[in-house]
C-alpha positions in Angstrom: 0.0 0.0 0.0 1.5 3.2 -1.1 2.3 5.9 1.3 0.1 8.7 1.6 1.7 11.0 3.5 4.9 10.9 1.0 2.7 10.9 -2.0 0.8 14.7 -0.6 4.2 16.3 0.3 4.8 19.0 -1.3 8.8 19.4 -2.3 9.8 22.8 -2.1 12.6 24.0 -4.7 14.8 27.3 -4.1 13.3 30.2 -5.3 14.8 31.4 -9.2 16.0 34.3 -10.6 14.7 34.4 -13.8 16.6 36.9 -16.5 16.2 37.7 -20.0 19.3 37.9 -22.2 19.3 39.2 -26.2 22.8 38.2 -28.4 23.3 41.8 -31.1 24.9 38.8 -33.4 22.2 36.4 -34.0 19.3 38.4 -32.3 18.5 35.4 -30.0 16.4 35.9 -27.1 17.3 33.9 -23.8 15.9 33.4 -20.5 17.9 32.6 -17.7 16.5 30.4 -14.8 19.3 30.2 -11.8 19.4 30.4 -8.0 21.9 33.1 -8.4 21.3 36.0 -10.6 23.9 36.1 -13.3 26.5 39.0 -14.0 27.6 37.8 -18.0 26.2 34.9 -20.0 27.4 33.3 -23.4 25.1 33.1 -26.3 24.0 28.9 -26.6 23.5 29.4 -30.6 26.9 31.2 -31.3 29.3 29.8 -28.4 31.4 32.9 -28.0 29.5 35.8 -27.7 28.8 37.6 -24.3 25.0 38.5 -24.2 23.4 41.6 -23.3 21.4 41.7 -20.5 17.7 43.4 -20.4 16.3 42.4 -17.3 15.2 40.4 -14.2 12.4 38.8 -13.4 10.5 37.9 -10.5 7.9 35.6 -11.9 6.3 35.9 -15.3 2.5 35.4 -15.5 1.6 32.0 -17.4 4.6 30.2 -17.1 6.0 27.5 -14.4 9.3 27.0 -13.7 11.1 23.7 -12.8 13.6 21.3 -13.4 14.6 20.5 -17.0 
């Protein structure tokens, strides 16, 4: 018989800074999802490019966060 009381807990994760990143090369648009709010970030579609930052978020309507 399963146990109930494991099966209702509720797990609690560390709250996530969410920011949004644009690359000027490609024109990619990237959000962030980290414990710690980042100070520079790479582009993921050109590798080498440092990404400019446009802002921090501290949820965003719609959308759920978790673990990939």
């Amino acid at each position: 018989m399963p146990n109930l009381e494991t099966m209702n807990s509720c797990n609690t994760f560390p709250q996530l800074a969410t920011t949004l990143w644009h690359c000027d090369r490609c024109s990619t648009f990237v959000s962030i999802h980290s414990p710690t709010v980042l100070c520079e970030a790479l582009c993921p579609a050109c590798c080498d490019v440092l990404l400019e930052f446009c802002g921090k978020f501290n949820s965003m309507p719609g959308i759920q966060f978790g673990d990939a």
